[in-house]
N, C-alpha and C positions, 0 to 999 in steps of 0.2 A: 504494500500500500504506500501510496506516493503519500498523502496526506493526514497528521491526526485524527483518528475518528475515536468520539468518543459514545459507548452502548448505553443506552439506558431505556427503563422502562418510558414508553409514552406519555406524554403529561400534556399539563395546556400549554403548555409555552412553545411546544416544539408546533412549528409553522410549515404546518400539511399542504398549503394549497399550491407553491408549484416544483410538489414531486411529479414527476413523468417518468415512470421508467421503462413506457413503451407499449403497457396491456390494460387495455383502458379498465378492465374490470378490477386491477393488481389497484391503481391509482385511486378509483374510486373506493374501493374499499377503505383506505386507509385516510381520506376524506370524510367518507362519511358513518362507516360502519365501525372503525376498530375500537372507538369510544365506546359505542353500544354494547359491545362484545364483553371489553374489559369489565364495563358496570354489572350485565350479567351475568359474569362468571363464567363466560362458555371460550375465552382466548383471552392469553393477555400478552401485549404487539409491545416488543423493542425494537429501538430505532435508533439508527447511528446518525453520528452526524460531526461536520468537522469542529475541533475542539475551539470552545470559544462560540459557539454560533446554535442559534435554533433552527435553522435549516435541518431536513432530514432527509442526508442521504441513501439511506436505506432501513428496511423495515420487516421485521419478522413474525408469524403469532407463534404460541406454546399453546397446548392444549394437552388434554389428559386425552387417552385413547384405549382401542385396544388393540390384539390383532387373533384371528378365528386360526387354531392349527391347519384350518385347510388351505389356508393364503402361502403357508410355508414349507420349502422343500423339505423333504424326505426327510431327509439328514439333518438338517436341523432339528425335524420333530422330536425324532430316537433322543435325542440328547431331552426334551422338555418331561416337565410332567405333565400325566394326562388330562387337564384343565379345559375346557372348552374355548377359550380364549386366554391369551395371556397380557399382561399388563403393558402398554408404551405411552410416548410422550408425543404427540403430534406436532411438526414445522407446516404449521399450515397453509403459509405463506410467505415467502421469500421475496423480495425486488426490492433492486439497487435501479436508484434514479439514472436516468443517462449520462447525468454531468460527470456520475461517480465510474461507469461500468468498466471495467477491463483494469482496475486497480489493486482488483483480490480483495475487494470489501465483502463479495458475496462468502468468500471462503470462509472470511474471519466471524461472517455473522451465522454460517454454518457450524463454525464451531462456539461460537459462542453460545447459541443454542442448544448445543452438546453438553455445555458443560451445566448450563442450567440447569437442563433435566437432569441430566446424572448428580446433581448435587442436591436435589429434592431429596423431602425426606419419604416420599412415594417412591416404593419399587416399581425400575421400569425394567422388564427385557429385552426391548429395541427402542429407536426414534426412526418414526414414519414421518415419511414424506408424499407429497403430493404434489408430481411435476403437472406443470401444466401444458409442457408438449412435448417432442422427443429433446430436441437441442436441451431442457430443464434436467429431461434422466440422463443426459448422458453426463453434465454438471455434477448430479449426485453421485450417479455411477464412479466417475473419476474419483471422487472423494468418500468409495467406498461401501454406497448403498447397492443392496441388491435388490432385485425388482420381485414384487409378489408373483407367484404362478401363473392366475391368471390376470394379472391387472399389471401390466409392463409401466404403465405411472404413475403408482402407487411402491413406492422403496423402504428399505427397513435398513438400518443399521443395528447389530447387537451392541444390547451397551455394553458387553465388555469386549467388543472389537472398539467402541468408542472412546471408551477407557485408555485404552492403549495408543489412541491416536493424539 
């Protein structure tokens, strides 16, 4: 990253209106929804932005989740107990504004996501992801998620592969 960027939770101060980072649904959300969200308890959105400044150049949500043994390969299974779902931590939304893109904000807010969750006091067994086209999976791909069975846009990282990273 070329420039300080500093993560925090969403607040009022941080000045949503001209993020663009290209998918107008990614923008609008974070405009008008992620406040909603955070008040009712269903995500709650960090944002980076450079040190010194309410601008935000990127933006994340967290959410609690799960994931069904059937979503996971074979081999993975064998190692779980037999639970009908097991516990994760949801990235439910990832975008870095354009001004910011191609600086490795997105990675940094990828892992800083990581360490969130993993440092909850909720057990998770992965962090899921939810790309929202191929060029998004192959982003997480790179940095180690692997895609559900049948849902190739839908990615899981174990937390203690995540642990490790």
């Amino acid at each position: 990253m070329t420039a300080p960027y500093l993560i925090a939770p969403l607040g009022e101060a941080h000045d949503r209106t001209n993020f663009n980072c290209g998918v107008a649904a990614l923008d609008r959300y974070l405009r008008t929804q992620a406040g909603q969200d955070i008040r009712r308890h269903i995500a709650n959105c960090f944002v980076a932005g450079p040190a010194g400044s309410n601008d935000v150049a990127g933006y994340y949500t967290l959410s609690a989740a799960s994931i069904t043994l059937g979503d996971l390969r074979d081999d993975v299974v064998r190692r779980l107990p037999r639970y009908p779902v097991v516990p994760a931590a949801r990235i439910g939304r990832l975008a870095i504004d354009q001004r910011h893109q191609g600086q490795g904000l997105g990675a940094a807010m990828l892992f800083d996501a990581s360490e969130r969750a993993l440092r909850s006091d909720a057990a998770i067994f992965a962090i899921l992801v939810d790309a929202k086209d191929d060029q998004a999976a192959a982003f997480y791909r790179h940095h180690g998620f692997a895609p559900f069975k049948s849902r190739p846009l839908t990615l899981y990282l174990p937390a203690g592969t995540a642990k490790k990273l």
